[in-house]
N, C-alpha and C positions, 0 to 999 in steps of 0.2 A: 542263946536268946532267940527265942521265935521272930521272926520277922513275919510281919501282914502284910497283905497287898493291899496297895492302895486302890480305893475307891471310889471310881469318878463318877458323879451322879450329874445328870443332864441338868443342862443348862437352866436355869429360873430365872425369867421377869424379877429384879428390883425396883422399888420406887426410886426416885428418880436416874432409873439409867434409861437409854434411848429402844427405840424397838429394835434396830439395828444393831447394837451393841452383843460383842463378842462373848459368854461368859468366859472366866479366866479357869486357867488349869492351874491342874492339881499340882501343890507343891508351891502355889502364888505366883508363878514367874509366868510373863505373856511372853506369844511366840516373837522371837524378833525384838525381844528386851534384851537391853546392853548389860552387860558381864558388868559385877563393881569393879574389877581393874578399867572400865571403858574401851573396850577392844569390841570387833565384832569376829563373827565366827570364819571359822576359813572359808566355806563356803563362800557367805559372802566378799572376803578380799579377793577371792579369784574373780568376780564377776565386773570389776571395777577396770584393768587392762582390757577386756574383752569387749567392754562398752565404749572404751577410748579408740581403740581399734578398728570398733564396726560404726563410729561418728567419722572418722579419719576418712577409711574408707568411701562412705557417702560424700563427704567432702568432696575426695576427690573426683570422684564419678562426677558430680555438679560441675564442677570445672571442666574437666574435661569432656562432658556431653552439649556446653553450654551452645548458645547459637550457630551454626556453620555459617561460612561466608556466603556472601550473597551469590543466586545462583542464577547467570544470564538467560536470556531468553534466545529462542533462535532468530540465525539473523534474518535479515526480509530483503528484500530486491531494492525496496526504497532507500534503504541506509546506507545500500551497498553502492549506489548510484550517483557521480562519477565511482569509476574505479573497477576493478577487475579481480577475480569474475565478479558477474551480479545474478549468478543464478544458485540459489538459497532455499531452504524451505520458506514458505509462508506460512504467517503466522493465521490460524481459521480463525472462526468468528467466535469470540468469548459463548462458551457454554453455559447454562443456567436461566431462570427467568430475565428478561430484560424489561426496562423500563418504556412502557408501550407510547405511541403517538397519540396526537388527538384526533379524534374522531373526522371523517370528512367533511364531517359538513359545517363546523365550525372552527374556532379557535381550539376549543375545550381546553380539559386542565392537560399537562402535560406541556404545551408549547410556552410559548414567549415571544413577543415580537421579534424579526431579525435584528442583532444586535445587542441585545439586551440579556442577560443572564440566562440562562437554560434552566426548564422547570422539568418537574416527569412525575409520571403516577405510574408505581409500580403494577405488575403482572399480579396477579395472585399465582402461587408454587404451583406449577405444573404446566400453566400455560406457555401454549408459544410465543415466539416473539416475534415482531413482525418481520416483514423481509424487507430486506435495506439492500439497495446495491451498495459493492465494494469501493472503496477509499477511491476518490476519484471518480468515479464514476458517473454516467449523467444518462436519465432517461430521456430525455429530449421532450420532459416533459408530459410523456405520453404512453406509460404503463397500460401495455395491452396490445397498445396499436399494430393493425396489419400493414395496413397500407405500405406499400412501398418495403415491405420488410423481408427475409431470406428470399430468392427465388423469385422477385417480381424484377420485372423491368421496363421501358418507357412504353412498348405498345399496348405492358398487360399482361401479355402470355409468360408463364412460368418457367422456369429455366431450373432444370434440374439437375437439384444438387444430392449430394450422398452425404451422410454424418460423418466426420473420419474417426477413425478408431480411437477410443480413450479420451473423446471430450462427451462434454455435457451437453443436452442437449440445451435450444436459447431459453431464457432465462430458470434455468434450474441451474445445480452447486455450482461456484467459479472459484477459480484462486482470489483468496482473499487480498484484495490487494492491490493486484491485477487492474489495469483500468479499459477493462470488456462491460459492455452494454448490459442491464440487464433485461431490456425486454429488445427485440427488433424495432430498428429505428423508423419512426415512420416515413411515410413518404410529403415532400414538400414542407410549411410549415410546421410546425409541433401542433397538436391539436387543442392544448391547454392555449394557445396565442391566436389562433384564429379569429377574425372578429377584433381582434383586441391589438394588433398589430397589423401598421401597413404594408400592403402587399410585398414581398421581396421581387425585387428586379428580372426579366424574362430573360434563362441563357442559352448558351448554344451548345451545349455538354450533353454527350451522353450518360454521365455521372457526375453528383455531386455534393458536397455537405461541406456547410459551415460550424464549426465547433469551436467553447471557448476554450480557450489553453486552462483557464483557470480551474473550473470547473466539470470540464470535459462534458456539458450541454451540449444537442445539437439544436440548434437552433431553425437553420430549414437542410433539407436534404432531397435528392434527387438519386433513386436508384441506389442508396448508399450501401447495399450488401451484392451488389450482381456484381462477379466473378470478371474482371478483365484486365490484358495483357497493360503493366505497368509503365514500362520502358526504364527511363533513366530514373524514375522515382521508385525505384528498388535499392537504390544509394544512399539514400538514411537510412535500411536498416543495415546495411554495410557500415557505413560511419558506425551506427549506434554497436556492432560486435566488434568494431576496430576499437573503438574508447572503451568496451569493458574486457576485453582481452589479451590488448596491445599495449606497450609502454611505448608511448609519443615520441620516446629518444632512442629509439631502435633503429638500427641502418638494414635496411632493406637493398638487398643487390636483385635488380631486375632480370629477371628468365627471359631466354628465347621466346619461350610461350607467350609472355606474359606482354613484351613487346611489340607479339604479332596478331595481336587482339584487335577485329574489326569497329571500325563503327568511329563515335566522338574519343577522342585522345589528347593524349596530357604530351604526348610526343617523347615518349620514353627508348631508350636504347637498350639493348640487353649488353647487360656488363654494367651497367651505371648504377650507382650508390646515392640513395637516397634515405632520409630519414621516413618514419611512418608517419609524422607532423606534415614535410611536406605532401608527403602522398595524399594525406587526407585533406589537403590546399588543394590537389587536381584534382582528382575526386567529385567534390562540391562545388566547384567553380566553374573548370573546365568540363566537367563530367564524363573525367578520361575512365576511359575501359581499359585501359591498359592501367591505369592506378591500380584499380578494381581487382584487378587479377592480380598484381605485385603483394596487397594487401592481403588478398586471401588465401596466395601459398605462402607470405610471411607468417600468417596467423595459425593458420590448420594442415599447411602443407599441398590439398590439394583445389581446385576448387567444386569439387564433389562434398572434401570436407566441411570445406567453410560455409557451402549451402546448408548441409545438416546443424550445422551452428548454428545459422541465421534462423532457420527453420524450428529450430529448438528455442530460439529466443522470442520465435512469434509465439509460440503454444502460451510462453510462460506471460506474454506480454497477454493477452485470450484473445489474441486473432484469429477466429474462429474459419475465415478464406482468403487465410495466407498462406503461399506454398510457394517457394523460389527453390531454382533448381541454378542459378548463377549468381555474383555479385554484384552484376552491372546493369541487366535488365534485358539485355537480348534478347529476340524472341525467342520462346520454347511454349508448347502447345501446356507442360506441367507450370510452368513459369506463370502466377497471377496472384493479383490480391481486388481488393475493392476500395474505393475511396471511404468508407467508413475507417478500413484499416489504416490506412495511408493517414488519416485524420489523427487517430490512436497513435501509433509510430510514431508521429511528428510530436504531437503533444508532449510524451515521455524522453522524448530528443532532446528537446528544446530547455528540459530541466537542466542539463548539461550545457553549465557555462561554455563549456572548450565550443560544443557543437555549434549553439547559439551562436559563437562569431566567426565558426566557419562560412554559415551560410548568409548572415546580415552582410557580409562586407564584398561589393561590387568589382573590389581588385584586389590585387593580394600580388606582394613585391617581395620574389624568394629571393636572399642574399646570404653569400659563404666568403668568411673571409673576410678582407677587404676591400669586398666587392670587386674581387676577380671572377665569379659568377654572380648571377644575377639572371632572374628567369621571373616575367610578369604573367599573373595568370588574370585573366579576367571574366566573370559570371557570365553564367547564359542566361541569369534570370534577366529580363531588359527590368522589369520593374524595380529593381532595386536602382537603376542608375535615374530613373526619373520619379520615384516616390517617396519622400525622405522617412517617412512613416511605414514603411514595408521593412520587413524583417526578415527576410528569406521568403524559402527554401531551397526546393529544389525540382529544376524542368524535366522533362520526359517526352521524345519521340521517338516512335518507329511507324512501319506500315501500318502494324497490328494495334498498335495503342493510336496512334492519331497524337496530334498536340496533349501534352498532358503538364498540370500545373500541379505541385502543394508549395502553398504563400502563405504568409504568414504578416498581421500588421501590429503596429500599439499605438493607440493614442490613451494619453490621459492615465495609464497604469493600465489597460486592458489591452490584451493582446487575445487576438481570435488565430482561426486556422480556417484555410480555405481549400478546397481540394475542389479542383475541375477535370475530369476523365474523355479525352477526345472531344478536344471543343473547337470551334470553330474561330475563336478568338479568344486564346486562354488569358490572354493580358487583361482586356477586356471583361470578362466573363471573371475574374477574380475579383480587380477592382474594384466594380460594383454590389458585389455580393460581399466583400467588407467593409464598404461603404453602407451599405443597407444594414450590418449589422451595429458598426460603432450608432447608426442615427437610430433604428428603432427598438434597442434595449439598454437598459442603464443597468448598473452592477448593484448589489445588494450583501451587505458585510454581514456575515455571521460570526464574525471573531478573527483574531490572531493566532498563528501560530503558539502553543506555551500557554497560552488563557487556560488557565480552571475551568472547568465544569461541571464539579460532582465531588464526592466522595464516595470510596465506596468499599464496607466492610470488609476485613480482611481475617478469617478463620485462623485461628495457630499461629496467628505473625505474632511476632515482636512489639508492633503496632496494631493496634482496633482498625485503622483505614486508612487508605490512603488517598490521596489525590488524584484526580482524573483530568487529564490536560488536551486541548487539539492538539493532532499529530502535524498537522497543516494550515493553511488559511483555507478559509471558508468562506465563499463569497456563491454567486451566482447570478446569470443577465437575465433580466424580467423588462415586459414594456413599462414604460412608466404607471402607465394608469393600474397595475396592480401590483406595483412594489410595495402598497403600504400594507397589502395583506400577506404578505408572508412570514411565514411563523420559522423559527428555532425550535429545535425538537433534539434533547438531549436522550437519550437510551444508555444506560449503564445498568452494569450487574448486579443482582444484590450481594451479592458477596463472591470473594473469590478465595481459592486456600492457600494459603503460603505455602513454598517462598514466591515472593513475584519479584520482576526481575522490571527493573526501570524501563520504559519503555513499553510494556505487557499491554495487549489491547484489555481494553475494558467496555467498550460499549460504543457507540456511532454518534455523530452530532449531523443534523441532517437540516437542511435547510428546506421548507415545504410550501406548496400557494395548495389551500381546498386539501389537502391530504395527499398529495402529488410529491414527493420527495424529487427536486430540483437540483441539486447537491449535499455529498456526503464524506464527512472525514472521520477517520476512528477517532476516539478518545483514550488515551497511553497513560499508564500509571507516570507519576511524575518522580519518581522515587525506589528504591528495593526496598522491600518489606522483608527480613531474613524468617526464615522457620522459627519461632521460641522454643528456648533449650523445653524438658520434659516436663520438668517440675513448676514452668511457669504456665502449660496449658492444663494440669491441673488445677491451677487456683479456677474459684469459681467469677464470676462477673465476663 
């Protein structure tokens, strides 16, 4: 029987079928129509495991690419601080547009009154952002000023100084963090107070500056960058490398050397056993040189070492003319720093409870045992034994330095710093110029430590934003008659990319009078924000 080929003729429009509609093939059967047993074809049962398989798959990829744990940030100096070491990277200054200030010449948008919630008007993308000094930091008010700043001293003529290798010059980059000046300090009052505050008291000091602990303002100063010999106030920064490198309950056996060390003495013996608690009890009190030395071959072995130490800790502190070549203060022609430093130093000392009642307390009763020893040590600050309101520090003479003071007082929760350099009457000449500072500036709050301040988008996290919190308190001393103009000024980022790690700076809060940034503290993520797994930063929104 002849068999015909079938014949498929193209496709034809029906009334009502669709314009999309398939025509059907030859023989009536569409592609992909079910067999009358209801089975489908092999083809297709293969494709049915292979689809289970490649969903499985995906699955598990999902899980196992989902969030990573949270990822820290590095550590800082400040976190580190009591405790050993404390020398760390620091964290720079958030990258990206920031939220700019207000203009100088008024409130404008962006500020808030002190106290009062923090506002900000963003950058537009690509702008800078302004410059802020670092956390802690205080310009005295006086952004710009020469007067009295690197290189000047009391008759005027210029004292010349060299840059040291690998810093910045004044006010360009600094360690974020760091509580170094960013402009040169002026000289005498701050130039924003002038006029506006009564005269400070006439001293007899070759050097001088008043600064708050709180805020690290200078409030008046005299010569506070000219280079001179320290004496025995080169012992806090001694203390300050014994508390971040020493453990307190360490026995230190005194050296030959260490006992035949000139000058004030703790009255040590070589061969004797002592702990590094007590050492730093003679040290501060007595202002044994012989501590000093026991201290710094316990620590670094020599005291060549332990100077490089100290000297590595001023960089990181941005003591810009500080160089010690001993631990005690003896003369040496390399051996100097400046009363600004000295000011700086103290400030960041003082943060340290231990140190703190090293040097507030007037006597100190060593006892071992059952007080089968016993050894009284008592201050050479006199002020501490006649002013209940002074709170250290620590004294300083030799030929070369003259009488030298850093003191320290607190009334009412404010504590300042007084640095007097070869004076004529350091008891005197401190005094007064704490005196002058509790009477003509009152304090002014910019928040709490942990306070909010912002939120601020967060790219690929997990979360849209996070919270933005003070790293510190915030406060700063203004004379009364212009405390009520000063403004809060919040700076955060507009966004930042995950992961951020609790803690992460995010932006400054800065307390300002006219556009004058008075004090300044970072603002820290309150929170980690992890990476989001892959498939949650494809969704859109």
């Amino acid at each position: 029987m002849e068999r015909r080929r079938a014949i498929r003729h193209p496709a034809r429009w029906q009334p009502g079928s669709r314009p999309g509609d398939a025509a059907p093939r030859a023989g009536g059967r569409r592609r992909g129509a079910r067999r009358p047993h209801g089975g489908t074809t092999a083809k297709s049962r293969g494709l049915i495991p292979i689809r289970v398989r490649a969903a499985a798959f995906v699955l598990a990829g999902i899980l196992a690419l989902g969030s990573p744990p949270p990822v820290t940030g590095p550590a800082r100096a400040a976190e580190l601080w009591p405790g050993r070491p404390a020398v760390a990277p620091l964290e720079p200054d958030p990258a990206g547009p920031v939220l700019a200030p207000p203009a100088p010449a008024g409130p404008g948008p962006g500020s808030v009154p002190a106290g009062s919630p923090g506002g900000a008007v963003p950058v537009p993308p690509g702008a800078a952002g302004p410059a802020v000094p670092a956390a802690g930091a205080g310009t005295g008010g006086a952004p710009g000023g020469t007067a009295g700043g690197p290189g000047s001293s009391a008759g005027g003529a210029a004292v010349p100084r060299s840059q040291p290798a690998g810093r910045e010059p004044a006010g360009g980059a600094r360690f974020a963090g760091a509580p170094g000046a960013a402009y040169p300090v002026p000289e005498g009052v701050a130039p924003l107070w002038r006029g506006v505050v009564e005269p400070p008291p006439a001293l007899d000091a070759a050097a001088a500056v008043l600064m708050d602990a709180a805020s690290g303002q200078v409030l008046w100063a005299h010569n506070p960058h000219q280079r001179r010999a320290p004496a025995s106030t080169t012992k806090i920064l001694t203390a300050i490398v014994a508390l971040e490198y020493g453990n307190l309950d360490d026995t230190v056996t005194v050296s030959e050397y260490a006992a035949s060390t000139e000058g004030s003495t703790m009255d040590l013996s070589a061969g004797e056993r002592y702990t590094l608690r007590e050492l730093l009890w003679g040290l501060m009190l007595e202002s044994g040189n012989d501590a000093a030395v026991a201290i710094a071959e316990h620590i670094s072995g020599s005291e060549a070492a332990f100077a490089r130490l100290m000297n590595e800790t001023a960089l990181r502190l941005g003591l810009r003319d500080t160089h010690f070549t001993n631990p005690h203060g003896l003369h040496d022609p390399g051996h100097y720093t400046t009363a600004y430093d000295l000011a700086v130093m103290t400030r960041y000392a003082l943060a340290n409870d231990y140190f703190a009642r090293l040097v507030c307390q007037p006597e100190k009763v060593l006892c071992r045992g059952d007080g089968d020893w016993v050894r009284i040590l008592s201050s050479t600050n006199r002020l501490l034994w006649y002013r209940e309101w002074i709170r250290g520090v620590k004294t300083g003479t030799t030929n070369a330095a003259g009488p030298c003071l850093v003191s320290s007082g607190e009334r009412d929760g404010r504590r300042l710093i007084a640095v007097v350099l070869d004076s004529g009457d350091r008891w005197a000449d401190s005094e007064r110029l704490l005196e002058w500072g509790f009477r003509a500036f009152q304090p002014v709050d910019g928040g709490r430590r942990g306070q909010v301040v912002g939120r601020v988008a967060v790219h690929d996290g997990s979360r849209r934003a996070v919270a933005a919190r003070l790293d510190g308190d915030l406060s700063a001393l203004v004379p009364p008659a212009v405390a009520g103009r000063v403004r809060r000024v919040v700076q955060l980022v507009r966004t930042v990319p995950a992961p951020v790690a609790p803690g992460q700076r995010l932006g400054t809060v800065s307390l300002e009078l006219d556009g004058v940034v008075l004090a300044a503290r970072p603002a820290v993520a309150t929170t980690a924000v992890p990476l989001a797994p892959w498939w949650w930063r494809w969704l859109p929104g």
